[in-house]
Z-matrix of the N, CA and C atoms (Angstrom, degrees):
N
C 1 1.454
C 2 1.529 1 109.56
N 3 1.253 2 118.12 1 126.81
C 4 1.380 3 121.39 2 157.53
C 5 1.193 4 127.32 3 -33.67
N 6 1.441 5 123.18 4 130.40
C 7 1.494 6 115.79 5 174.09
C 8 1.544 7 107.65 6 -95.83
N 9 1.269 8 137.94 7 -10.62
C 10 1.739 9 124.67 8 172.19
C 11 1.727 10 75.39 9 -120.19
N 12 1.388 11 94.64 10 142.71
C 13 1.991 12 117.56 11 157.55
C 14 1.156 13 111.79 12 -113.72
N 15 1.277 14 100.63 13 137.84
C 16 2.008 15 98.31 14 166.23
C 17 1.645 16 103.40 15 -106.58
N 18 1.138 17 95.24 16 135.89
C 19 1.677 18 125.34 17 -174.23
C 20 1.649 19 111.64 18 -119.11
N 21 1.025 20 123.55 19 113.38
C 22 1.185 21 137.37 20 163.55
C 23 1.740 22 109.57 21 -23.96
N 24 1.429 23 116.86 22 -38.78
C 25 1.324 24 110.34 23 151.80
C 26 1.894 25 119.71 24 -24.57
N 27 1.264 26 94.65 25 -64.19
C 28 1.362 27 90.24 26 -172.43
C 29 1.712 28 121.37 27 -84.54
N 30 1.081 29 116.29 28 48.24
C 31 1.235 30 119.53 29 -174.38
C 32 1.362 31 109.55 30 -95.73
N 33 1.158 32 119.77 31 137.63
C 34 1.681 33 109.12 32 175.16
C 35 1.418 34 103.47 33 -100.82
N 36 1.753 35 139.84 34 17.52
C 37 1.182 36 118.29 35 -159.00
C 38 1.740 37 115.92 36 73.38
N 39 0.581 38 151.57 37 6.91
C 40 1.343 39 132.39 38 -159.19
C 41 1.958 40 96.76 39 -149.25
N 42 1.307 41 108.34 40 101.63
C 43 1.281 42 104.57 41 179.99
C 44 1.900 43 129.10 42 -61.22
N 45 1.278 44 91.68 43 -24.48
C 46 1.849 45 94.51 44 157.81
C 47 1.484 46 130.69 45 -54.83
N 48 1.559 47 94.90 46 -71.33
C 49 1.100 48 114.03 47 149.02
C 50 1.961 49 130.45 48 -21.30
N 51 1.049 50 85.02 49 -70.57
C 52 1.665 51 97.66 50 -175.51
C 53 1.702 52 114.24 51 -70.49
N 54 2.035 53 101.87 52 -17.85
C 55 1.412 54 91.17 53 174.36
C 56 1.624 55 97.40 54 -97.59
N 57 1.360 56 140.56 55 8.02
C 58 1.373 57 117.64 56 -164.00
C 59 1.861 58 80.55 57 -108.70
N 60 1.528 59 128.85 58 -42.54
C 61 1.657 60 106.86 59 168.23
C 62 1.777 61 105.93 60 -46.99
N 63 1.426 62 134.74 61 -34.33
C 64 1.333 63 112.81 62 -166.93
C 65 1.593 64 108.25 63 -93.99
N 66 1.236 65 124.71 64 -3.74
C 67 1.721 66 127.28 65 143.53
C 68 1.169 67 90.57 66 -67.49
N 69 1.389 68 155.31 67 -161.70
C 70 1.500 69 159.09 68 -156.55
C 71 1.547 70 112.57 69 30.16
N 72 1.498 71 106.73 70 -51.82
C 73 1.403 72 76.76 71 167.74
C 74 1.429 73 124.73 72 -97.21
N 75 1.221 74 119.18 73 -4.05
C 76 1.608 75 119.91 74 147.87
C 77 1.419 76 127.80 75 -31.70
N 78 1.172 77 88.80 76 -31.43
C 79 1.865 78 109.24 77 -172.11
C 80 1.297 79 105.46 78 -97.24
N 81 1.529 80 133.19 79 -40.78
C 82 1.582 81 131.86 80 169.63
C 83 2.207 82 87.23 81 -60.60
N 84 0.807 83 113.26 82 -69.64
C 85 1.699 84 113.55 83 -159.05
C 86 1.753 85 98.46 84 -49.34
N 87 1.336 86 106.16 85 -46.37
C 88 1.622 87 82.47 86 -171.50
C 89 2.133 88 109.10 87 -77.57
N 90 1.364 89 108.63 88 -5.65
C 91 1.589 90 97.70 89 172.09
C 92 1.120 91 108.73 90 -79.32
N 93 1.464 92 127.33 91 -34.98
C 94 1.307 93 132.33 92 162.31
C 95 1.419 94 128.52 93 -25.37
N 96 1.197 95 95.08 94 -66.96
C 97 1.859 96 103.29 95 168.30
C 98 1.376 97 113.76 96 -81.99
N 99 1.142 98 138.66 97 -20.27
C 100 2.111 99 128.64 98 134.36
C 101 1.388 100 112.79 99 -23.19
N 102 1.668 101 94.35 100 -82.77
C 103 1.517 102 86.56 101 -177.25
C 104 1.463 103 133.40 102 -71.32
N 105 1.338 104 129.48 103 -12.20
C 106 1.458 105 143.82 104 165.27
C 107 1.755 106 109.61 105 -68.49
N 108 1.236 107 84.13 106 -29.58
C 109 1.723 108 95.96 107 -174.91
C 110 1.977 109 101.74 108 -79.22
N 111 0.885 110 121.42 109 -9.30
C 112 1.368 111 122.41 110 -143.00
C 113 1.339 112 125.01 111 24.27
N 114 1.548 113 118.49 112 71.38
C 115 1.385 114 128.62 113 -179.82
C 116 1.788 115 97.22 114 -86.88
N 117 1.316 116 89.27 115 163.12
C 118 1.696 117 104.95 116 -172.15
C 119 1.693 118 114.20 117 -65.51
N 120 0.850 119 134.56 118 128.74
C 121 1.589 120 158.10 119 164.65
C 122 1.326 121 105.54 120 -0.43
N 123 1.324 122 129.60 121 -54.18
C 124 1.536 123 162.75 122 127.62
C 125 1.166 124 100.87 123 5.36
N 126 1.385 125 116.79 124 -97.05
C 127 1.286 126 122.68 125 -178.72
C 128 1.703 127 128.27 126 -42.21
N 129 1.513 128 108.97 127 -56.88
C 130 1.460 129 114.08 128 157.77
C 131 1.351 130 114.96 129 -41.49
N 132 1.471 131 134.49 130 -54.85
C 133 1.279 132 126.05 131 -175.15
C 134 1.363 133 121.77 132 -54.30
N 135 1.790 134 104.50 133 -31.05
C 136 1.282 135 110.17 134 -162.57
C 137 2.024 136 101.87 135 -90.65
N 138 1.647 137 109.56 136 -10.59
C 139 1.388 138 86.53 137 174.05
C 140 1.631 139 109.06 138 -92.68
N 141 1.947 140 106.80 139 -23.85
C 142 1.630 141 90.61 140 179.76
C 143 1.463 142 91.10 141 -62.38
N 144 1.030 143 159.65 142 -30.65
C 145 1.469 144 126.65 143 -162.10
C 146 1.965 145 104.35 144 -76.74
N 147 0.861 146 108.69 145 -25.35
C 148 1.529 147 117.57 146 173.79
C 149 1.425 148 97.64 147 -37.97
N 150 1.459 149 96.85 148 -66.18
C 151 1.700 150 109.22 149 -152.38
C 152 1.175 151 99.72 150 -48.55
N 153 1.973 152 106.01 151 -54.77
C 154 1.660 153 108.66 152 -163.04
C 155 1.279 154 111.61 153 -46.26
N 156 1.057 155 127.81 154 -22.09
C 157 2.047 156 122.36 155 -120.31
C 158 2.014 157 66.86 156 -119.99
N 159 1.380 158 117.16 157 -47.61
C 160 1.824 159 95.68 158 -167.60
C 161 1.918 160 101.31 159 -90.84
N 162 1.209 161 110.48 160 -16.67
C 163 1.444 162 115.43 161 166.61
C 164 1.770 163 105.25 162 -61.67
N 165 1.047 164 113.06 163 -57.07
C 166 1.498 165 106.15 164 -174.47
C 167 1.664 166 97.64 165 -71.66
N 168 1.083 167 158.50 166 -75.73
C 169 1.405 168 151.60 167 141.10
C 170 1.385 169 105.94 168 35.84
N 171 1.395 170 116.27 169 -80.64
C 172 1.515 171 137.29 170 -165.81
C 173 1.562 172 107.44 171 -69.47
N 174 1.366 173 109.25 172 -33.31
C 175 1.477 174 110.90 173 -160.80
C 176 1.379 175 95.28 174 -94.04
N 177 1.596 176 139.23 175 -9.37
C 178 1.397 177 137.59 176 170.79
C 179 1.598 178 102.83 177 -95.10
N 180 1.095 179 140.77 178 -17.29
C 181 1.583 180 147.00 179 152.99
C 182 2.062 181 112.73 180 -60.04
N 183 1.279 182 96.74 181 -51.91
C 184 1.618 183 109.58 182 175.28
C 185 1.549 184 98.64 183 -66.72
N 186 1.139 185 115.05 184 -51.02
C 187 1.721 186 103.23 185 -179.46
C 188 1.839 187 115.48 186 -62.43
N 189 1.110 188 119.11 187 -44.68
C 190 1.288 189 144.43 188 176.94
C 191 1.761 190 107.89 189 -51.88
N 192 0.633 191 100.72 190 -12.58
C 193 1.833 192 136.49 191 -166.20
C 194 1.713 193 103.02 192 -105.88
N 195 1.143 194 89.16 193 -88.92
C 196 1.162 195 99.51 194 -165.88
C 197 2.241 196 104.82 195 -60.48
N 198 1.341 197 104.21 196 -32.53
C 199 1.685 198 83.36 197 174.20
C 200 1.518 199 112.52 198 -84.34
N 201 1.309 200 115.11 199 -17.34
C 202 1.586 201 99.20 200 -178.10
C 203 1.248 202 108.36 201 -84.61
N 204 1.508 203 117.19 202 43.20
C 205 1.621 204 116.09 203 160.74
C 206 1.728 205 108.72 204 -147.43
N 207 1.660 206 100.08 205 5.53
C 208 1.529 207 107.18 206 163.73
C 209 1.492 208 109.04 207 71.41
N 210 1.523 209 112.54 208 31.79
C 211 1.420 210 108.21 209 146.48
C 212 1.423 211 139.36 210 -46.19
N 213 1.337 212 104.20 211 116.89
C 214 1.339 213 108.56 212 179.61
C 215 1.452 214 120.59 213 -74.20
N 216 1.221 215 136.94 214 13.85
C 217 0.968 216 156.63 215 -176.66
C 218 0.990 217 125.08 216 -109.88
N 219 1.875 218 125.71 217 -18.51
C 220 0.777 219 150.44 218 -177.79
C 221 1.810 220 128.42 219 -22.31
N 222 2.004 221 101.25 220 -59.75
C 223 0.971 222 108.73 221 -173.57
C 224 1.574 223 117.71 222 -94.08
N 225 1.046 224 127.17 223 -2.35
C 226 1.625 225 132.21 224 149.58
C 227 1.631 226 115.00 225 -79.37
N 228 1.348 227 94.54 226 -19.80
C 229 2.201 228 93.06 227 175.74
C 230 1.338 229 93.42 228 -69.48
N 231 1.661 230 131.91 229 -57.78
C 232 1.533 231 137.78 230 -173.54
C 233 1.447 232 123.79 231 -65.49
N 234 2.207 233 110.02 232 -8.34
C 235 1.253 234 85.82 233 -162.11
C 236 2.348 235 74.53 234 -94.67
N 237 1.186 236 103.89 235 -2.74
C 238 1.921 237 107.00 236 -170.25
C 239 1.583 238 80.94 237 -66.89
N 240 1.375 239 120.03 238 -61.68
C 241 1.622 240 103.99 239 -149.23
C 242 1.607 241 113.89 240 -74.64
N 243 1.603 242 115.79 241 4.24
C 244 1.398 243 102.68 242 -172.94
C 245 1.376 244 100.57 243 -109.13
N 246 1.814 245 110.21 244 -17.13
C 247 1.670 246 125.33 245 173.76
C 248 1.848 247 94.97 246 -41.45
N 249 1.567 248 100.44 247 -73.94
C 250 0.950 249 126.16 248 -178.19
C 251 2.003 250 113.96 249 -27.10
N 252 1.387 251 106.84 250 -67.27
C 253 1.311 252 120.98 251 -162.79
C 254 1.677 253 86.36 252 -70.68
N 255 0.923 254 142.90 253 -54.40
C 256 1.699 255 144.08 254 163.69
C 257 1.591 256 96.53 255 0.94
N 258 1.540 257 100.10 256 -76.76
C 259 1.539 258 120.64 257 -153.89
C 260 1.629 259 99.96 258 -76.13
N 261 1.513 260 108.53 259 -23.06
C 262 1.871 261 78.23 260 173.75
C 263 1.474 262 112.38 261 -87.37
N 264 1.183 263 107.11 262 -7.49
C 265 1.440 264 108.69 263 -176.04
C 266 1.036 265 108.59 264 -72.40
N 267 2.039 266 131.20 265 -49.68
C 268 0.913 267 135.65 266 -176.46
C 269 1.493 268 99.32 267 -54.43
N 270 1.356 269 134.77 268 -61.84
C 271 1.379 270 127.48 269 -162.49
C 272 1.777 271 112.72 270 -51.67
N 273 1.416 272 105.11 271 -23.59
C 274 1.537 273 105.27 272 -162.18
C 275 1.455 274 95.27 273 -95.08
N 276 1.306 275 114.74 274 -2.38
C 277 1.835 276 115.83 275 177.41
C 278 1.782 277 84.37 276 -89.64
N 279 0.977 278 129.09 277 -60.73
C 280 1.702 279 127.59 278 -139.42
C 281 2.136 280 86.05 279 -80.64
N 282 1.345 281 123.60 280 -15.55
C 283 1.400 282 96.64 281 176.83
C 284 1.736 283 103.28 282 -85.91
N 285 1.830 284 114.77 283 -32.04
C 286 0.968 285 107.06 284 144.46
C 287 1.448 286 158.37 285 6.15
N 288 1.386 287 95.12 286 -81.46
C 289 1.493 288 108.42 287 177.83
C 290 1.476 289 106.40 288 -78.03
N 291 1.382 290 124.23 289 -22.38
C 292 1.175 291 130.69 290 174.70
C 293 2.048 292 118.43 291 115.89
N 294 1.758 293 102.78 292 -3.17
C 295 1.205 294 118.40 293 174.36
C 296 1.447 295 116.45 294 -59.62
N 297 1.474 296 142.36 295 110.25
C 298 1.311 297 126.24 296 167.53
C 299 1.191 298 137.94 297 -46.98
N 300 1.554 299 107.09 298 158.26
C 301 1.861 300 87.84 299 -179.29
C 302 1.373 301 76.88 300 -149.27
N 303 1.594 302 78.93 301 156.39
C 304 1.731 303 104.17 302 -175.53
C 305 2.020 304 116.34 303 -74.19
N 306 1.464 305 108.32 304 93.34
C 307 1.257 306 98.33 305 -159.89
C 308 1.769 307 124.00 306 -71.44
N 309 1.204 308 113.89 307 1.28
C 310 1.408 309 125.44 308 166.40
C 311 1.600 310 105.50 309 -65.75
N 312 1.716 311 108.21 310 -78.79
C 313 1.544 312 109.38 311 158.05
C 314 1.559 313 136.78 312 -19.29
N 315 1.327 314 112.60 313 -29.65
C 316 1.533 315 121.67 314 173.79
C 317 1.682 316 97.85 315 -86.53
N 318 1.443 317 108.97 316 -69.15
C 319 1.718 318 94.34 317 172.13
C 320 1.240 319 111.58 318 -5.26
N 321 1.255 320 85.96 319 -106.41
C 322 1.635 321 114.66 320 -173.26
C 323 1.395 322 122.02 321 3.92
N 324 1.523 323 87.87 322 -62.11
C 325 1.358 324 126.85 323 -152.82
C 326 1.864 325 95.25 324 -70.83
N 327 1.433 326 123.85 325 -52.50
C 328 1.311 327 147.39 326 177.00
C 329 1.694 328 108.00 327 -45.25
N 330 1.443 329 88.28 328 -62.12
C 331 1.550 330 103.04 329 -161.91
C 332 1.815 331 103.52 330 -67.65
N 333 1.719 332 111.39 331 -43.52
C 334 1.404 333 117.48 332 -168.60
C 335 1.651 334 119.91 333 -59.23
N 336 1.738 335 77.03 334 -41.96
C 337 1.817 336 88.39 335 172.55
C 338 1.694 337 120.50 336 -55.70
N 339 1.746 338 93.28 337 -44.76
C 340 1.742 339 84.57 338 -164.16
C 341 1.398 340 101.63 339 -78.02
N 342 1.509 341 114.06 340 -47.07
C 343 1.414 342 92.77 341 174.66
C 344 1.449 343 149.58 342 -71.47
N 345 1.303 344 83.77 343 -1.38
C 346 2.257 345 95.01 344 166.79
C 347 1.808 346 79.80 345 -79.73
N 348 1.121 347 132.39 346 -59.36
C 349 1.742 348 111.78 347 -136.35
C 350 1.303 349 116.86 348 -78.97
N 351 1.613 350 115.04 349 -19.46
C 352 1.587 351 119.14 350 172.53
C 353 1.555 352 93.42 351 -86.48
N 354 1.326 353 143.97 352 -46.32
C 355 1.879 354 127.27 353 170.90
C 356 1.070 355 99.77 354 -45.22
N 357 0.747 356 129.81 355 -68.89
C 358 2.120 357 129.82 356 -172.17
C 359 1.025 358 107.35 357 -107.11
N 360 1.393 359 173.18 358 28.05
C 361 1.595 360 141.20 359 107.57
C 362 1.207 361 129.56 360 -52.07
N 363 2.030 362 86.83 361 -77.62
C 364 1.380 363 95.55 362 -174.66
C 365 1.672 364 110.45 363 -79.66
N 366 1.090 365 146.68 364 -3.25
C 367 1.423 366 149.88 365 168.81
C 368 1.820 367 110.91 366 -58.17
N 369 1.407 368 110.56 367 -62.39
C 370 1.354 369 142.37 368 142.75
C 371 1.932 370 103.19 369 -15.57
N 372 1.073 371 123.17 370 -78.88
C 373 1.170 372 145.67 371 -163.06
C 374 1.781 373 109.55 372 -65.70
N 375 1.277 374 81.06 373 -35.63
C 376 1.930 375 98.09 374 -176.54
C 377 1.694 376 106.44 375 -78.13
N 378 1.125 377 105.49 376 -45.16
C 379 1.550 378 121.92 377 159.68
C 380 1.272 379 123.45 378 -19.23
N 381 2.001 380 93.79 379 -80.32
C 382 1.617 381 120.65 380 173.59
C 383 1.608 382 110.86 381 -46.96
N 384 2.075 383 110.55 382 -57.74
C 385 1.540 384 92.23 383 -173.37
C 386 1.563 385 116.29 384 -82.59
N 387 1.522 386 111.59 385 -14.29
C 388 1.695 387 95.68 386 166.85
C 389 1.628 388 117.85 387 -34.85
N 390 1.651 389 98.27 388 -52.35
C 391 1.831 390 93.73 389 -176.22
C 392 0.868 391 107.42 390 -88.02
N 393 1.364 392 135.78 391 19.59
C 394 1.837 393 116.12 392 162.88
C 395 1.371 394 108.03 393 -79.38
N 396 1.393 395 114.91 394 178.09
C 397 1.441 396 111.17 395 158.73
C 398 1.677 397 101.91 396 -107.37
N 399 1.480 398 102.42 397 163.69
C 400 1.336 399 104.48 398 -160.75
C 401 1.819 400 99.38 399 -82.96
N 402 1.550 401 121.99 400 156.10
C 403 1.112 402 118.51 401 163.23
C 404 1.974 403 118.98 402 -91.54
N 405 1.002 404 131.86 403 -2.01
C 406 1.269 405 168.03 404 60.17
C 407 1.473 406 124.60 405 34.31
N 408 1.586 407 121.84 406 115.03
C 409 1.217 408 116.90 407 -161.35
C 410 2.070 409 108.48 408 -87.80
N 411 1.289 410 80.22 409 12.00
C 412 1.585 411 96.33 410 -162.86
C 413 1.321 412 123.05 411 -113.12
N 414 1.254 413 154.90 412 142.45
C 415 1.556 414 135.75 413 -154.11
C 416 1.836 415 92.75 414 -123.75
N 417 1.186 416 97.76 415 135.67
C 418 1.732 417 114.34 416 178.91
C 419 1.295 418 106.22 417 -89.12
N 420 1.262 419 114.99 418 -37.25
C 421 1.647 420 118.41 419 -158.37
C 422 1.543 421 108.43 420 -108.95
């Protein structure tokens, strides 16, 4: 069984969008079974860096998004996704250096975040720029 699900809950409308959150959690499910699996240190490091590297990717497209329709929300959506990218980075320094980390606690911690912030951020956000008009000759949504 999967440990993150994607639920139509979290859809923002936007089929890009909605497939680059369901790569992400592709990427929480396969660290999942790394670290459940007890795969080598190595390997874990090398998928949180996965995540970061298409998490930061996605989350400069979602911003890109989200200002060319003049979200007012804007600068607390950017300060969640860089909070966020902080902490995987930090984790992928501390397996790094060779410090342990508690890999249940990272779950958790991974999975709770993204899936509270696409149910309520970006859902929220998708909302707001549906009714904007675009500044943009081009329609996102």
């Amino acid at each position: 069984m999967a440990y993150a699900v994607w639920s139509e809950r979290l859809s923002v409308g936007n089929p890009t969008i909605d497939g680059q959150h369901k790569q992400l959690i592709t990427y929480l499910n396969q660290l999942h079974d790394a670290m459940a699996g007890g795969r080598e240190t190595a390997i874990i490091a090398e998928l949180l860096g996965k995540l970061h590297g298409y998490a930061k990717e996605h989350f400069e497209r979602e911003e890109l998004l989200w200002a060319s329709k003049s979200y007012a929300g804007i600068d607390g959506h950017i300060n969640d996704h860089r909070d966020f990218l902080v902490k995987v980075l930090d984790l992928n320094l501390q397996l790094h250096s060779g410090k342990p980390i508690n890999s249940l606690e990272v779950l958790v911690f991974l999975r709770d975040w993204f899936l509270h912030h696409v149910a309520t951020a970006d859902v929220a956000a998708a909302q707001a720029v549906n009714a904007a008009p675009s500044r943009f000759p081009w329609r996102w949504f």
